[in-house]
N, C-alpha and C positions, 0 to 999 in steps of 0.2 A: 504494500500500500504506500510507503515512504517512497518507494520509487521512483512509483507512477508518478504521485505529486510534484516528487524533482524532476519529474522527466516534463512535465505539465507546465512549472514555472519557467523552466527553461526554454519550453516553446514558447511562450507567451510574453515572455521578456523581449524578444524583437519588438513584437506588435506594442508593448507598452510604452516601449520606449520613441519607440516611431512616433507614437501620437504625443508624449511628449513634446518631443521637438516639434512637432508642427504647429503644438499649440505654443512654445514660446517661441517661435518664428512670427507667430500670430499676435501674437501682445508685445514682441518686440516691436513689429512693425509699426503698430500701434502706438507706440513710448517713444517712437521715433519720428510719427509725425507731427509736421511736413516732412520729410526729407528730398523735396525737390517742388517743385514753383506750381501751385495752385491757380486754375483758372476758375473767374466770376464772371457768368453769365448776367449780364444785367439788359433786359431786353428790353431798352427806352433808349433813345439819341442824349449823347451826352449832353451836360448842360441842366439836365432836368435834375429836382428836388433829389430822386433816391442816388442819382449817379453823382450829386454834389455829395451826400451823405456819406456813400461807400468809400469814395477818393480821401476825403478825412478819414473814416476808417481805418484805410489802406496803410497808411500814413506807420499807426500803429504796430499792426499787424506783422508787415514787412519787416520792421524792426526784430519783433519780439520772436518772429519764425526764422526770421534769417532767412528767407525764399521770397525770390520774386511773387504778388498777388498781379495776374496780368487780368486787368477788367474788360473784357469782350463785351462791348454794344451789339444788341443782334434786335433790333427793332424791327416791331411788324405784326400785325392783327391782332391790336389790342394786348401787347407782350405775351401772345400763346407761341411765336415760333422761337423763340428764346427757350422760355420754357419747358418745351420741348424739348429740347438740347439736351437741359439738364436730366431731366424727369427718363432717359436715356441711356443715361451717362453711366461709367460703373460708380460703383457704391463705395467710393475709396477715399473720400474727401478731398479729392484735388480737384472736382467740377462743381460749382456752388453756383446757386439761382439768389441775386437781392432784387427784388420785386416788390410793386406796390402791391400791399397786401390785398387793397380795394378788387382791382383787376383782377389778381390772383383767385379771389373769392367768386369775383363774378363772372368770370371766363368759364366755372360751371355748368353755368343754369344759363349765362349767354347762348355759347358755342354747342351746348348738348351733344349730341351724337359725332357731330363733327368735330370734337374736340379728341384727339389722339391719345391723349393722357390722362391720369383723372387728379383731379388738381390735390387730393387730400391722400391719395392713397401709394402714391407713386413721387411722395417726395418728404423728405423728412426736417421737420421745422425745426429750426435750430433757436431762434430769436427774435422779437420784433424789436427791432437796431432803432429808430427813431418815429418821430414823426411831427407831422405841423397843421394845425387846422387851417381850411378852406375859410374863403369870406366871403356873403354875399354881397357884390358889387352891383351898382344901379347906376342907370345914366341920370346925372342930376336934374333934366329938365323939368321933369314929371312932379321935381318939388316932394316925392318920397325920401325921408331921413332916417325911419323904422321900421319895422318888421311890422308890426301892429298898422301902419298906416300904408306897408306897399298890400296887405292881407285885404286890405278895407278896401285899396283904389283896386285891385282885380276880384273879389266879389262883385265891386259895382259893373265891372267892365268882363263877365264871364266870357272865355274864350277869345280874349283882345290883345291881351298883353301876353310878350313872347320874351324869350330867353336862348341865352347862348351858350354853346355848349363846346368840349372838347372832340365832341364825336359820339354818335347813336352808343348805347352801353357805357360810357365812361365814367367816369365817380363824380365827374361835374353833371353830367346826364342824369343819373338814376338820384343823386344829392336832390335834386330838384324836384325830381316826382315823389322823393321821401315826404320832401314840406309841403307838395299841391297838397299829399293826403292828410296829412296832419292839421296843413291849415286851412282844407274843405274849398281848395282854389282851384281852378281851370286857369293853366298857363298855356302858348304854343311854342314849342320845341326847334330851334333854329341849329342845327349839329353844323360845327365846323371842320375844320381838318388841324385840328392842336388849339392849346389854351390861348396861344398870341393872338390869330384870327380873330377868337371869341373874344377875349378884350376888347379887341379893336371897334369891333363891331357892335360891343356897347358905350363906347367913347365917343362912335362917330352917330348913334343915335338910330343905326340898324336892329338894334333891338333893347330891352329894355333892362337886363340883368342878365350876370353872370355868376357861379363858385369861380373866383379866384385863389391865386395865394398871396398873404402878407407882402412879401418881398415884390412882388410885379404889381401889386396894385396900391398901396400903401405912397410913393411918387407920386399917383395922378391924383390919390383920393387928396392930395397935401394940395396940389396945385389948382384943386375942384371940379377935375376932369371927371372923376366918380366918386359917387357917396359910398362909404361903406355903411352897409346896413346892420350886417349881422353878422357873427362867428361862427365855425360849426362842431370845438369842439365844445363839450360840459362845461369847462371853465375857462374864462377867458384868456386870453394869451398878453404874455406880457408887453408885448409890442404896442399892442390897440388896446389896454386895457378901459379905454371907455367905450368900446365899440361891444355894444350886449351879446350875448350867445342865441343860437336860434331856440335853445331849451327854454331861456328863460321866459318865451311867448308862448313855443309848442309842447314842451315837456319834451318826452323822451326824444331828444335828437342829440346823438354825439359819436362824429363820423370825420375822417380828414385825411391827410395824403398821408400814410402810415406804410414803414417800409419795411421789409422784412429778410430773414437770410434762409434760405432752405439746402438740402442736401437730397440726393436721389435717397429714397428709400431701400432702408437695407445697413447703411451707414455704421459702422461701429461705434455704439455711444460713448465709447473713451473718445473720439475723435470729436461728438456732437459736443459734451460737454465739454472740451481743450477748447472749440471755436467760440462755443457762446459764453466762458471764461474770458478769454481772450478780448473779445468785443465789448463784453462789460466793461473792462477793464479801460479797454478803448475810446467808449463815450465819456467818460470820466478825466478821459485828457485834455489839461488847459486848450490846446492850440486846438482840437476838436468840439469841444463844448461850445467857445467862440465861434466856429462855424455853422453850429446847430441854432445858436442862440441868433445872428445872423441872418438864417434860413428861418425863425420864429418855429424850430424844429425843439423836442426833449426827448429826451433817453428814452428807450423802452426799458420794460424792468421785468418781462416774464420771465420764468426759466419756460426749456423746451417744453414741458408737459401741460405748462400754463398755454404758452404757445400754442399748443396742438388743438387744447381746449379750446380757446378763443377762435381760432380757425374754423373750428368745425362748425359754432355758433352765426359766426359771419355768414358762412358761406350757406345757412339757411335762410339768414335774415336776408341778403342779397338777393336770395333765390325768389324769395317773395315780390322783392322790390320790381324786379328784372320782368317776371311775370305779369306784376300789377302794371307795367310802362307797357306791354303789349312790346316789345322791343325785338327784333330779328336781326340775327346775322347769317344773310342770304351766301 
């Protein structure tokens, strides 16, 4: 009987050992990351809020890894082909998605069947990195200065008064039909091709309001070119702090350009946790926070599971919105 058994451990001793090493091959590799230069898909034209965000970031990162973070623009249909990329990619943590969370959420129930990936199950959330509330912007003619009195002039004028937008589905789009419903209004829906257009086009008196952001519109509303009416997150932003929140009229509204970091799904969470460590650590740096603060941007502060949670809630609440706008992407 002694024998067998010796004879037993001695065959078994290859295979234990074998898996041994493979597992500290595996947690090595692990302890070891980065060990070579991490690509971020960021699927917006540079220039924009999340791509100012990440570049600060970056900043950090690059440091503390010691590898180049090279940031890939891949703009296009609402940032689903970016996306995709990622959602793709292997699961090793050198391919990372920072995206407006908004899109990300709504690119669901937008795109439906025609969407290649599925935005919650095919990528794994590391973070919400920043973000900055929208403002609702108005052409001053109209002599509207409040939320309570632009509500008043489009009851009296149902189906009169229009609005501009970023593009059919976009956070400035669906932003809008959140408050028709809330505040029992009939707006008409004027889609641009990007937020600049849509500014323009309520400055030159093409239409009658826009969601802006802080920084682009905060210059005209100074020089009287646009009123700011409203904020859209819960509490005010320190920038405009006399300029009221839409809650404070409608109640439950608090929604704004929020940006996020994901990884393909699969990801080893010694790697998830090392990135969203790391980026904490990130927004918390003087010469970043100044950027953020600039941008009228603040920290996110979920861990990944808050993350995950919050995501999943959006992308219901979105799913509603998107439905109730009757919205299609042909």
């Amino acid at each position: 009987m002694k024998k067998c058994c010796v004879i037993l451990c001695a065959a078994l001793l290859p295979v234990l050992t074998a898996g041994h090493a493979v597992a500290q091959t595996a947690a090595g590799a692990t302890q070891a990351y980065p060990n070579h230069s991490i690509r971020i898909v960021l699927p917006w034209p540079a220039g924009g809020i999340t791509d100012v965000i990440m570049r600060a970031v970056n900043i950090h990162l690059t440091e503390v890894f010691n590898q180049q973070l090279v940031i890939d623009n891949r703009p296009g249909a609402g940032g689903t082909l970016g996306s995709a990329i990622v959602a793709k990619a292997p699961a090793d943590g050198y391919t990372l998605l920072m995206h407006d969370i908004a899109s990300h959420c709504i690119s669901a129930s937008l795109y439906g069947s025609k969407l290649n990936y599925d935005p919650l199950k095919d990528f794994q959330p590391i973070m919400m990195v920043a973000g900055s509330p929208m403002v609702l912007v108005a052409n001053p003619a109209p002599q509207v200065r409040t939320l309570p009195q632009l509500i008043k002039l489009a009851k009296s004028r149902p189906g009169q008064l229009n609005y501009a937008s970023s593009g059919a589905g976009s956070i400035t789009h669906l932003a809008a039909v959140r408050m028709q419903k809330l505040g029992g209004i009939d707006l008409q829906h004027v889609p641009f091709k990007g937020s600049i257009p849509a500014a323009s086009s309520v400055m030159n008196g093409e239409t009658f309001m826009s969601f802006s952001t802080i920084p682009a519109s905060l210059p005209h509303a100074k020089t009287g070119r646009l009123v700011m009416v409203a904020q859209s997150f819960a509490k005010r932003a320190a920038q405009i702090p006399d300029v009221p929140t839409i809650a404070e009229t409608l109640g439950d509204f608090d929604l704004g350009l929020l940006s996020g970091l994901w990884a393909p799904s699969g990801t080893p969470r010694a790697v998830i946790d090392r990135l969203h460590a790391e980026i904490m650590r990130a927004v918390e740096q003087p010469k970043v926070k100044d950027l953020l603060a600039a941008n009228a941007a603040v920290p996110g502060r979920m861990n990944p599971q808050e993350f995950t949670e919050y995501l999943a809630r959006e992308t219901r609440g979105w799913g509603e919105i998107v439905r109730s706008s009757g919205v299609k992407v042909e």
